[in-house]
C-alpha positions, 0 to 999 in steps of 0.5 A, spaced: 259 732 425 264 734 418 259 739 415 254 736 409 260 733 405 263 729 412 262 722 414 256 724 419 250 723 415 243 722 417 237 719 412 234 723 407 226 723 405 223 729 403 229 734 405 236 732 405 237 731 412 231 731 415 232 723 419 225 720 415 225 713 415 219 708 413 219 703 417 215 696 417 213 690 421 207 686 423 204 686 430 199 680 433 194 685 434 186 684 430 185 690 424 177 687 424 173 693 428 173 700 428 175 699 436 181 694 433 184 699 428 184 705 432 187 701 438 192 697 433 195 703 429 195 706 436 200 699 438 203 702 432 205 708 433 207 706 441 212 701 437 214 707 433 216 712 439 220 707 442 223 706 437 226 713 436 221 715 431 218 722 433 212 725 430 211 718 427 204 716 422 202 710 419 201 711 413 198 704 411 195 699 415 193 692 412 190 685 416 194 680 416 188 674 418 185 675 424 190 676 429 195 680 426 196 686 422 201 690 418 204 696 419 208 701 414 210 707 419 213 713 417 217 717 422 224 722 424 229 718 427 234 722 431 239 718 430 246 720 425 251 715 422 258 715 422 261 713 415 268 712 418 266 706 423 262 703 418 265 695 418 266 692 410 268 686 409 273 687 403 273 681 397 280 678 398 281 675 392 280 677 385 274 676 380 278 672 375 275 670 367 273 663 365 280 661 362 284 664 368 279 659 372 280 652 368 288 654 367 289 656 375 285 649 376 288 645 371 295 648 373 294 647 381 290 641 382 292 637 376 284 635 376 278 636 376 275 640 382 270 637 385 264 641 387 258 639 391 252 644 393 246 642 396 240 646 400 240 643 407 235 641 413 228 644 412 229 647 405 227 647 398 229 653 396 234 652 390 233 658 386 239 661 389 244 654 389 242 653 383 243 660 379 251 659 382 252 652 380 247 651 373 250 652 367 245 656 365 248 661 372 245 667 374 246 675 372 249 673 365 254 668 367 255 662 367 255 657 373 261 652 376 258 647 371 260 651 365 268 650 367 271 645 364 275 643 369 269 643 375 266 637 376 259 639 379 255 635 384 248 638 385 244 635 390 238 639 391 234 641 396 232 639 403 239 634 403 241 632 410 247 634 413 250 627 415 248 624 407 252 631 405 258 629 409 258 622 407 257 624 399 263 629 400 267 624 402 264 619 397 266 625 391 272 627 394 270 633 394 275 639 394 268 644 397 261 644 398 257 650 397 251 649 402 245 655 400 240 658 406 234 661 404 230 660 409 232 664 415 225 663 420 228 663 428 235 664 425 235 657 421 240 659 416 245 660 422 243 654 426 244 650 419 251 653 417 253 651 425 251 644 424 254 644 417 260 645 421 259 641 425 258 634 422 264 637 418 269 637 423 266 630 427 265 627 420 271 629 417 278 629 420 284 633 417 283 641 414 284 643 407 289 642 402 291 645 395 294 640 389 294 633 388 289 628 391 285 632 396 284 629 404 280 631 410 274 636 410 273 639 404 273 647 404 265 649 407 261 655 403 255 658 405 250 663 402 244 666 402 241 672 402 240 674 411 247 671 411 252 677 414 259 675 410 264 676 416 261 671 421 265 665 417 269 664 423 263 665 428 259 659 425 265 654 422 264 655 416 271 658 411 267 662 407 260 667 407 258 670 400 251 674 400 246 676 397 248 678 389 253 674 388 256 671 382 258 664 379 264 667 377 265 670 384 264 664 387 269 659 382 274 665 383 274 664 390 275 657 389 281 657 386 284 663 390 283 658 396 285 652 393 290 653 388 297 655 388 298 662 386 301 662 379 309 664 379 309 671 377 313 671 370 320 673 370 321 671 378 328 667 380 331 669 374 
């Protein structure tokens, strides 16, 4: 530890360094009985003790039916974090203005670009695919359809992958931007992989800038469990996760699929 201004720091509660935490989470215990509470916040606080948190309290209690209850735990954890091994995964494009966008895909492509996005599998949830690629967009930008030189193809929710994998290469699409709400059992990384999958068993051929577009198109996933530094892990080429921008993602687009502009002046 570096003293109070070092990268060692430990959580603040009501005192600075005093390590409180709140913690919360549901066990399948009843809250019916007066015997049932007093064993259910005892559970509770088993869990807690466990966990590092020492003395801990159950601050609030709530059944939850009539088999589970649940818990807001609050507690000193002992534990410290080190600043300097926190891992941040650094934006490795520019976020670029709107005309920048259109001139980079009009210069680069020399047509549209073709976008698809859709929410695959099981879910319904469009809030988050639909704030991107709307023109209506989200966080007072507008979305990829409002770019004059994207032509956007939104299919909506509960989209199948293989249906996906035949509409791209039905579009020609140049990306498809798939989004993942629903994250029970870890359902957002299964259907990133199986995206992934179909793409590399569906499509032959990697991605190309310029021209007429060949092979798989470029695969990108959002959501907001989704942890952006496991592209690589889950096939995919690229991660964005929660409070993401519609400029953000046509940034990265054009980043990724357009040649970068000459530099003014170069070769003279």
């Amino acid at each position: 530890m570096t003293g109070e201004a070092g990268p060692v720091i430990r959580p603040y509660g009501d005192t600075t360094g005093d390590g409180r935490v709140q913690l919360s989470f549901t066990l399948p215990v009843p809250f019916g009985t007066e015997h049932e509470r007093a064993v259910a916040e005892g559970a509770a606080l088993q869990l807690a003790a466990k966990m590092g948190l020492e003395p801990a309290m159950v601050v609030h209690a709530k059944g939850m039916g009539p088999a589970f209850t649940f818990f807001i735990v609050y507690g000193r954890s002992s534990h410290l974090v080190d600043l300097s091994e926190v891992t941040v995964a650094e934006r490795e494009f520019p976020v670029l203005p709107a005309a920048e966008i259109n001139l980079r895909i009009r210069s680069g492509l020399g047509r549209e670009m073709v976008v698809l996005g859709a929410c695959i599998g099981t879910d319904a949830h469009t809030v988050g695919i639909d704030a991107i690629l709307n023109v209506k967009g989200h966080a007072g930008e507008k979305g990829l359809e409002y770019y004059r030189e994207m032509r956007v193809v939104n299919l909506g929710a509960q989209v199948d992958v293989a249906h996906l994998v035949a509409r791209a290469a039905a579009e020609h699409a140049d990306a498809v931007l798939v989004s993942q709400v629903v994250t029970q059992r870890d359902a957002h990384l299964a259907g990133a992989r199986a995206l992934a999958d179909a793409f590399s068993t569906g499509m032959s051929g990697g991605g190309a800038s310029g021209g007429e577009r060949r092979g798989r198109p470029l695969l990108v996933v959002g959501g907001p469990r989704f942890d952006p530094t496991m592209a690589t892990e889950l096939g995919v080429d690229k991660i964005f996760g929660r409070g993401t921008t519609p400029r953000e993602v046509a940034s990265y687009l054009v980043h990724t699929l357009t040649p970068e502009p000459a530099a003014a002046g170069a070769g003279s």
